[in-house]
MINU-655691 format. One record per atom (N, C-alpha, C): atom name; x, y, z. Coordinates in steps of 0.2 Angstrom, whole numbers. Atoms other than C-alpha are relative to their C-alpha. Example, Ala and Ser with C-alpha at 12.3 -4.5 7.8 and 13.67 -1.06 7.14 Angstrom:
2
SITE atomo    c1    c2    c3
SITE     N     4    -6     0
SITE    CA    62   -22    39
SITE     C     4     6     0
SITE     N    -4    -6    -1
SITE    CA    68    -5    36
SITE     C    -4     5     3
This chain:
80
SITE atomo    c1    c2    c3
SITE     N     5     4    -2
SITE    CA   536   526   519
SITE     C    -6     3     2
SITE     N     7    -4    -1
SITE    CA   518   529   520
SITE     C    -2     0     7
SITE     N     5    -1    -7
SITE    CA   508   534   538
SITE     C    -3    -8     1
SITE     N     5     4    -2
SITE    CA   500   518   544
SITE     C    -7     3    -3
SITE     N     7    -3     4
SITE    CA   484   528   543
SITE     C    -1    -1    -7
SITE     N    -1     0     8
SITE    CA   487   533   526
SITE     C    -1   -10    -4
SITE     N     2     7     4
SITE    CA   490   514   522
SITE     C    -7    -3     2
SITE     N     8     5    -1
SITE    CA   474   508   529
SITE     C    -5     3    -2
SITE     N     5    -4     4
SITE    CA   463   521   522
SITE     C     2    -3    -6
SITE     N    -1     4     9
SITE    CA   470   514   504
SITE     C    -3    -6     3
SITE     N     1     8     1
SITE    CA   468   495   510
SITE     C    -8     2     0
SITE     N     9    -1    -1
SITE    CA   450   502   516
SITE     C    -3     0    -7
SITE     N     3    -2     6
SITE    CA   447   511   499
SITE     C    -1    -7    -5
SITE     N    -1     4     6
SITE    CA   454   495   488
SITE     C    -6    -6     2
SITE     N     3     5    -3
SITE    CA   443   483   500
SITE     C    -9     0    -3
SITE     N     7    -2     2
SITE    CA   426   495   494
SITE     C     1    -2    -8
SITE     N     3     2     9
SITE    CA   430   492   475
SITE     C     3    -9    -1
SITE     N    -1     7     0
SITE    CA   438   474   476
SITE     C    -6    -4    -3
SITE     N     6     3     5
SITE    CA   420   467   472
SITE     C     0    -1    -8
SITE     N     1     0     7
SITE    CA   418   474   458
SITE     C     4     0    -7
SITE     N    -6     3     5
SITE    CA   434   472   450
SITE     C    -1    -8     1
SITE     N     1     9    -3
SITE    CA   431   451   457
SITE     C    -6    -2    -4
SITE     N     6     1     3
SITE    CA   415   453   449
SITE     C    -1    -1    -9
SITE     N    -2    -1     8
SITE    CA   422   454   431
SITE     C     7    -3    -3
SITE     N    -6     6     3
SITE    CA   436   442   435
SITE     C     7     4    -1
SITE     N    -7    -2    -2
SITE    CA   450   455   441
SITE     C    -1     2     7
SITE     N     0    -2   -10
SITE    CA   458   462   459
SITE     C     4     5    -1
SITE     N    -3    -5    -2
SITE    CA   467   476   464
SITE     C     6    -3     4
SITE     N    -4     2    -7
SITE    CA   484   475   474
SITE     C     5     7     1
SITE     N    -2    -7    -2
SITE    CA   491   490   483
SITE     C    10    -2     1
SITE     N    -6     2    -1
SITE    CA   510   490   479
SITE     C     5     5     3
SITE     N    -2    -5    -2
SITE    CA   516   506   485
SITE     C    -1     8     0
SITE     N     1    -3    -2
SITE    CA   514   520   495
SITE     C     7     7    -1
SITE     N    -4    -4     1
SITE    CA   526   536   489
SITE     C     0     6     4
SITE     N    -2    -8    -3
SITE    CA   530   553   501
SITE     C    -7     0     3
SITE     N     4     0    -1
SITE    CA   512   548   508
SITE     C    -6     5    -4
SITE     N     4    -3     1
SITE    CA   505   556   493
SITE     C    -4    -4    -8
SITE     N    -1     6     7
SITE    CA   507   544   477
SITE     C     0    -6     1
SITE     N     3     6     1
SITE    CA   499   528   477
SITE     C     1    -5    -7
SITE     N    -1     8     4
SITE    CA   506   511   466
SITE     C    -4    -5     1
SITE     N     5     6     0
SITE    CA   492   499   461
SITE     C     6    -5    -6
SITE     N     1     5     7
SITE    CA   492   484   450
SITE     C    -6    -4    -1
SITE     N     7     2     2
SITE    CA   477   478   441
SITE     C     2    -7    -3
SITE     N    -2     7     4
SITE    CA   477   460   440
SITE     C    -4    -5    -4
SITE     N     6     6     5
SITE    CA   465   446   429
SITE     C    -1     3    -2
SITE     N     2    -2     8
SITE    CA   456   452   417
SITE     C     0     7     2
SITE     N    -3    -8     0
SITE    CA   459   471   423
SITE     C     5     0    -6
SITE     N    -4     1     3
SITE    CA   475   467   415
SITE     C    -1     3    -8
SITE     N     0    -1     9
SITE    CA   470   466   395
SITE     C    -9     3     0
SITE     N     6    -5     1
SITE    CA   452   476   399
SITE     C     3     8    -5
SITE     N    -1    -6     3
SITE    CA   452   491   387
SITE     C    -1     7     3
SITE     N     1    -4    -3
SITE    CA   444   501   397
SITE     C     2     1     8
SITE     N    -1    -3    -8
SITE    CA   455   501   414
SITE     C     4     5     3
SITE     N    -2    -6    -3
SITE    CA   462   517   414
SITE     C    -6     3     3
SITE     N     5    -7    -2
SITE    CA   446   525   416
SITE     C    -4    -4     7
SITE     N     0     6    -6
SITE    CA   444   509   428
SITE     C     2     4     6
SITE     N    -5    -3    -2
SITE    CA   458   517   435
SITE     C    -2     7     3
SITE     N     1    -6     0
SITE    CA   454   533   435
SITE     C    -8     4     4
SITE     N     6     1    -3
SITE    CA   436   534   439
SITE     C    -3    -3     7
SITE     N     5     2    -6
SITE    CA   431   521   452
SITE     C     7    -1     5
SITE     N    -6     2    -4
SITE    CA   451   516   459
SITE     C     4     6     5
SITE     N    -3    -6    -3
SITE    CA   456   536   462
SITE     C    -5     3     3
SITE     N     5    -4    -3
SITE    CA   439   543   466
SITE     C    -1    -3     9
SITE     N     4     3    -4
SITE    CA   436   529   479
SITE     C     9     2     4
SITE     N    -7    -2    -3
SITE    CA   456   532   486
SITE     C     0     6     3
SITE     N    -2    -7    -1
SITE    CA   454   549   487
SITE     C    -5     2     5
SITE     N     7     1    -5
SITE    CA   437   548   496
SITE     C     2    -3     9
SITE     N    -2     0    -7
SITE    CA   446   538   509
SITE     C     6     2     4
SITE     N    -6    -5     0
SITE    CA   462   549   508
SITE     C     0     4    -3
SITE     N    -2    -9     3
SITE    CA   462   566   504
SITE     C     8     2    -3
SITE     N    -6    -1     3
SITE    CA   478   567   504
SITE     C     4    -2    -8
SITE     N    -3     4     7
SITE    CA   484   556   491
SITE     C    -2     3    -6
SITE     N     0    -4     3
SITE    CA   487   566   476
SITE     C     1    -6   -10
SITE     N     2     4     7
SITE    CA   489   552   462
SITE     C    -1    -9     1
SITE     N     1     7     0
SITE    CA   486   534   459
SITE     C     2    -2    -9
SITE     N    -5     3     6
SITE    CA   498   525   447
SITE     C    -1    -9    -3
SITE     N    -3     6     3
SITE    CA   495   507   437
SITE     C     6    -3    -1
SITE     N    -6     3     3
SITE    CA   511   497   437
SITE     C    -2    -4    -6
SITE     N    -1     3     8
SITE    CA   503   489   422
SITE     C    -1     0    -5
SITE     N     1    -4     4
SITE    CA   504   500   411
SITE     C     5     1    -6
């Protein structure tokens, strides 16, 4: 099970990009926390069938995660 901390730096990080996934008609939900180092998302609404949300993913979901947790060494889609 993840640190507290750890989990709230995630909800922090998913709260800073929330908008702008909301703004395009998808959200973000943090489904789990792994060895406090491996992060489970799911990209929901139109994330979903977007073409581009690995790099979604990848770019604005793990930069901004990582920014608020250093630690945390990946970040995984379950909707993949």
């Amino acid at each position: 099970m993840a640190s507290e901390t750890i989990k709230e730096n995630v909800e922090k990080a998913l709260e800073e990009i929330r908008p702008f996934l909301k703004s395009d008609g998808g959200d973000i939900t943090l489904v789990s926390i792994e060895d406090d180092k491996h992060v489970k998302v799911r990209l929901e609404g139109a994330c979903t069938s977007c073409k581009i949300n690995q790099m979604t993913l990848k770019a604005g979901v793990e930069t901004t995660i990582k920014k608020y947790a250093p630690e945390i060494e990946t970040v995984e889609n379950l909707n993949v």
